[in-house]
N, C-alpha and C positions, 0 to 999 in steps of 0.2 A: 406538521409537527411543531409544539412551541417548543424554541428551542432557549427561550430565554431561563428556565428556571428547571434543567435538566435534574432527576431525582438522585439521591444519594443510590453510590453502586451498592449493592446490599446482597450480592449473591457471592459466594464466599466456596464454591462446590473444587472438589479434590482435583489436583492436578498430575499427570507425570510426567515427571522429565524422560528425556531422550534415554538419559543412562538409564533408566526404570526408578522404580520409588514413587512415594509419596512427596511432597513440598512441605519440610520442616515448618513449625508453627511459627518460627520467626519469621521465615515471609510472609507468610500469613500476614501476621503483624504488621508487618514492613510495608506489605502492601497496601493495609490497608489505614495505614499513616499516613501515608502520601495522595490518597485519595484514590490510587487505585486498586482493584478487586478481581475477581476472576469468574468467567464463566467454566461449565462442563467444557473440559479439553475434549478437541477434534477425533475423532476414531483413528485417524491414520495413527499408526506405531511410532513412526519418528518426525512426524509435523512435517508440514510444507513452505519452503519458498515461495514468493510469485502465482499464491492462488488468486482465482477471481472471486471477490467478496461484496457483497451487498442482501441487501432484500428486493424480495418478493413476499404478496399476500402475507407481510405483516411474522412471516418469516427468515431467519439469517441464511443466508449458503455461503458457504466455500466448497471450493470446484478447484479443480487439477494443483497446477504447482508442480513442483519437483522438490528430491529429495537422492540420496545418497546411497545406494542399495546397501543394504544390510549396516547401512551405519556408521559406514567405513568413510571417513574424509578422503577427500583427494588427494591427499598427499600421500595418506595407507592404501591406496588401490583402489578405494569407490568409483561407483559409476554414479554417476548423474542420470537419474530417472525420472523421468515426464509423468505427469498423472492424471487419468481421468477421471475419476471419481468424484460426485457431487454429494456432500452433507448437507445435512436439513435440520436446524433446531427452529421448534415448532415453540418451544415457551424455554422462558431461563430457568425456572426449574426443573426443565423435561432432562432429555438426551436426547444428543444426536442421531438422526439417522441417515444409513448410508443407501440411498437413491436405486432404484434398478435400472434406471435410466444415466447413461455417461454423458460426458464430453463426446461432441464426434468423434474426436482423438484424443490423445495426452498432448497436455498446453498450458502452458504455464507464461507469466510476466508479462501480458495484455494488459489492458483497462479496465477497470469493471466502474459501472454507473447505475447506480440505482434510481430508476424509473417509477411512475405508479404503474406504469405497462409488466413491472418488474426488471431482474438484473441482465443490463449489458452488458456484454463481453466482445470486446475490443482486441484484433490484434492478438501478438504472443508470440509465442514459441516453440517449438519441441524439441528433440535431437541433434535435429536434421538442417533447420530451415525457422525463417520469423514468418508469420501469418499476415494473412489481407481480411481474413476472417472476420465476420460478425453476426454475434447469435444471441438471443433472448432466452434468460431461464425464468419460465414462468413456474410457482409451484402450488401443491393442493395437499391436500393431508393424506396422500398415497404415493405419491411421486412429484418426477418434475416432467415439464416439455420444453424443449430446444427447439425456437423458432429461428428459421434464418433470415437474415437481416440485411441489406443491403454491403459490401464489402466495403472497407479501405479501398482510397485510388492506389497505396503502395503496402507490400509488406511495412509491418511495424513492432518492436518487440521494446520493453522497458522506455513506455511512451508513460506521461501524466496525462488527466482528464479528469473534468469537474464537468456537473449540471449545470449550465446559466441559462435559467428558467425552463423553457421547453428543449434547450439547444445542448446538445451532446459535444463536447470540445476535447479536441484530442491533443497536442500538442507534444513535438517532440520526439525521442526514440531514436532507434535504429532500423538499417532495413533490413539488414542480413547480419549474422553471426562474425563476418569477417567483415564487417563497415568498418571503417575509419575515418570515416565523419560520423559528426551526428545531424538526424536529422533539423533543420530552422523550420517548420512547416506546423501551420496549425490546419487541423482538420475538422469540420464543422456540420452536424445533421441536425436536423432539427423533426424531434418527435412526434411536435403537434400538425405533421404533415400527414394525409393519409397513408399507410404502408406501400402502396402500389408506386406515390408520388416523392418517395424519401431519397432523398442523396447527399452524396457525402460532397460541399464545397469546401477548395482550400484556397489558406489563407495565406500571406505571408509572415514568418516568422519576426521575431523583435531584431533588434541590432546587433550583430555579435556573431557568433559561433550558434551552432547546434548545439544540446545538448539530451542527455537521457539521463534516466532515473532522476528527474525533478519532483515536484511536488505541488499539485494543483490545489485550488482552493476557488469558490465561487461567494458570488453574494450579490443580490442584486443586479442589474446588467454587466457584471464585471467577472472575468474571467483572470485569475492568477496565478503566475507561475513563480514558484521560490527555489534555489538552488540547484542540484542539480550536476554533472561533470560533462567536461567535452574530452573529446576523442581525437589520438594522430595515430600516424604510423610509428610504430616502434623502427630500428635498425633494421631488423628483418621485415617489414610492410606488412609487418601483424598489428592490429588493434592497440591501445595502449592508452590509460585516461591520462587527461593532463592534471599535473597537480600547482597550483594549488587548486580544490575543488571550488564549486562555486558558493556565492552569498551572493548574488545577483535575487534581486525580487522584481517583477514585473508585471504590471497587470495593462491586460486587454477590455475595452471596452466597449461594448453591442451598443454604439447611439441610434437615436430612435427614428433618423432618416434609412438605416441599414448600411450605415458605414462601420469601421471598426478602426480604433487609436491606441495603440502600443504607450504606456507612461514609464517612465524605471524611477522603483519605489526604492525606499531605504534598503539599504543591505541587511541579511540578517545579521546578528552577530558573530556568526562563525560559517565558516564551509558548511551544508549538509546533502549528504547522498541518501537516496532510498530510503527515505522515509515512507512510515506508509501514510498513502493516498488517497482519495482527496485529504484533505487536512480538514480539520473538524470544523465548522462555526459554531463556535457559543457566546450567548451573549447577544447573538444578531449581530455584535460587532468585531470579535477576534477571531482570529483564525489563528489554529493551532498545530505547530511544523513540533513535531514529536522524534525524537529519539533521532535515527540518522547515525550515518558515517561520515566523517571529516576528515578523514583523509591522512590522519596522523599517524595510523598504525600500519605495521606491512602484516599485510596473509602472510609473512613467509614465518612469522611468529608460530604459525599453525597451533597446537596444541595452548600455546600459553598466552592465545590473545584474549585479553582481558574484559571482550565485548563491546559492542557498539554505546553510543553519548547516551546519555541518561537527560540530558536537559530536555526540557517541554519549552519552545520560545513561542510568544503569543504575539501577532501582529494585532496592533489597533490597529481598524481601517481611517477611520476618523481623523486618527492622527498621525500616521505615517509614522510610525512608533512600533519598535518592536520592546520586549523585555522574556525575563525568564522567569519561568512557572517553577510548585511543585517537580524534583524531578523523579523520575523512577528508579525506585531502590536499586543501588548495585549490586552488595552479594548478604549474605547470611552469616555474616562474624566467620565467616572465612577468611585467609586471605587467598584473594582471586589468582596470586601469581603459582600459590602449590596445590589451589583446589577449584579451581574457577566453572566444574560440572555443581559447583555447589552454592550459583550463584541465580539471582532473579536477574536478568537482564530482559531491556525492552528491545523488539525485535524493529529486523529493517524488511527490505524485499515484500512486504505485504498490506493488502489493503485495508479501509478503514470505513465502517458505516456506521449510520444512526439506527441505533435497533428499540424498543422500547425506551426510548428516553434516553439512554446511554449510549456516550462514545466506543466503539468496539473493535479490536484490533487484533484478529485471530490468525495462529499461527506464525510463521514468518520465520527470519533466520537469527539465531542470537549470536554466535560466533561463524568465520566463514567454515564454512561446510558443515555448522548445525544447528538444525531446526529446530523449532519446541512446538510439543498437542495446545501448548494453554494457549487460553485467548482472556487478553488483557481486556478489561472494561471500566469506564471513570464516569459519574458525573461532572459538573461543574464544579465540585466543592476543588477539581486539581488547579484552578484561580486562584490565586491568594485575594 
């Protein structure tokens, strides 16, 4: 795909939010000032966390994720629900359809990597336990198929992973729900091997701590990884992230004897967690770390947290340069602190592909314990 001259977003189709409704014409507007736009929202009723996103045959999926049963945050007594279900938009001004074919299970916050072979699915989650899992959704204009795929050496859940070239790179994550480290470990497949001949080598992590929920990005022989949080034991030898979160940037490089060299690139400008992943290339030369949590607000705000960063930062590769983009509109001439279900917010917890020409970023979580159906989409024009 050229990605040098990505087309203006030009699809503009109704959204509903989690509370129900239509999305007021000011965001509309708003959105599409800022150079972003909207595809048909997801079928799921209340949108998903941590699906797995990419293409196949020139088609988008989102696959599992979680979500909140009946809507209720965890603070009002929700459950946290795993999901199998696989959606299919076939064209941007079609509709979604929803698959008869599932996830083996409900699974949510793996990797997902978009292949020509179609989307990999790396790792995850469900209730219970993190995955070692790895499966292929191929699809056709009647359904999908799940092919299995050689597994992780370890379980792994809220890992990053970018394509660099033929090579599937995984890096990072946790093993189990009750880790207190995070994983340093980069994991490496490489696709252009026959299926019978595929394995997973690892690699040694960069300098430092483990971390998860970072932010991969590729280009060229180079594999990167941006921000991200590490992990200790709380008092009780529960989980617990450290703060302040990370601006660490790092990239990995495949040279051409088949060795690999760790560099640490400029910091970004602020902390970011969980953005979604890979991070986009445009231009052939930036990469774009979108939205994110930094670490400033507590969940314990519940109801009246104000949403995840709105800034887009763009790394020149070139120049070892970071700066900040267009960002995504915050709310709707509301104010967010007495009405904040009435706001556009960019989501974190979810993945990010190249779908006809456009960046696409569907689903995901906009405040903690709520999810939205829309899925965000931008050309190039969000570069100033």
């Amino acid at each position: 795909m050229n990605r040098r001259n990505l087309p203006l977003a030009i699809f503009f189709a109704t959204a509903v939010w989690i509370t129900g409704g239509l999305p007021a014409m000011g965001q509309q507007t708003a959105l599409k000032e800022t150079g972003w736009s909207e595809l048909p929202s997801i079928p799921d009723p209340l949108g998903v966390a941590g699906p797995f996103v990419g293409v196949s045959n020139e088609r988008l999926i989102v696959a599992g994720g979680a979500n909140f049963a009946e809507g209720k945050r965890p603070w009002a007594g929700g459950v946290k629900t795993w999901r199998d279900a696989i959606y299919v938009l076939d064209d941007a001004e079609g509709a979604w359809r929803t698959c008869m074919t599932t996830l083996p299970r409900p699974l949510g916050y793996g990797v997902s990597i978009s292949t020509p072979e179609g989307l990999w699915c790396i790792g995850g989650s469900d209730a219970n336990r993190h995955s070692a899992e790895v499966f292929l959704l191929q699809t056709d204009d009647q359904d999908v198929r799940v092919i299995a795929q050689p597994s992780l050496p370890m379980p792994l859940a809220n890992s990053a992973g970018a394509l660099v070239g033929s090579k599937i790179v995984v890096a990072g994550g946790i093993e189990s729900p009750t880790s207190t480290q995070a994983v340093n470990k980069v994991f490496v497949l490489d696709t252009a091997a026959p299926p019978a001949a595929r394995q997973w080598k690892t690699l040694a992590g960069r300098s430092g701590a483990g971390r998860m929920l970072a932010t991969a990005g590729a280009q060229g022989n180079d594999f990167y990884l941006f921000g991200g949080v590490s992990l200790q034991a709380d008092a009780k030898g529960a989980p617990e992230r450290i703060k302040p979160f990370l601006k660490e940037a790092w990239r990995l490089r495949f040279e051409e004897d088949g060795g690999t060299t760790w560099k640490r690139l400029a910091d970004l400008p602020a902390p970011r967690v969980a953005c979604p992943t890979p991070a986009p290339l445009v231009t052939d030369s930036r990469l774009l770390v979108i939205s994110g949590d930094d670490g400033s607000l507590s969940a314990a705000e519940e109801d009246r947290h104000p949403g995840f960063e709105t800034t887009v930062f763009s790394y020149n590769i070139a120049k070892d340069e970071w700066r900040p983009e267009q960002p995504i509109v915050r709310w709707n001439g509301s104010d967010p602190a007495t009405k904040p279900w009435d706001c556009v917010w960019p989501p974190v917890t979810t993945g990010s592909a190249f779908w006809q020409g456009l960046i696409v970023i569907p689903s995901g979580e906009i405040r903690p314990g709520v999810r939205t159906r829309r899925v965000l989409t931008a050309g190039s024009e969000i570069l100033d």
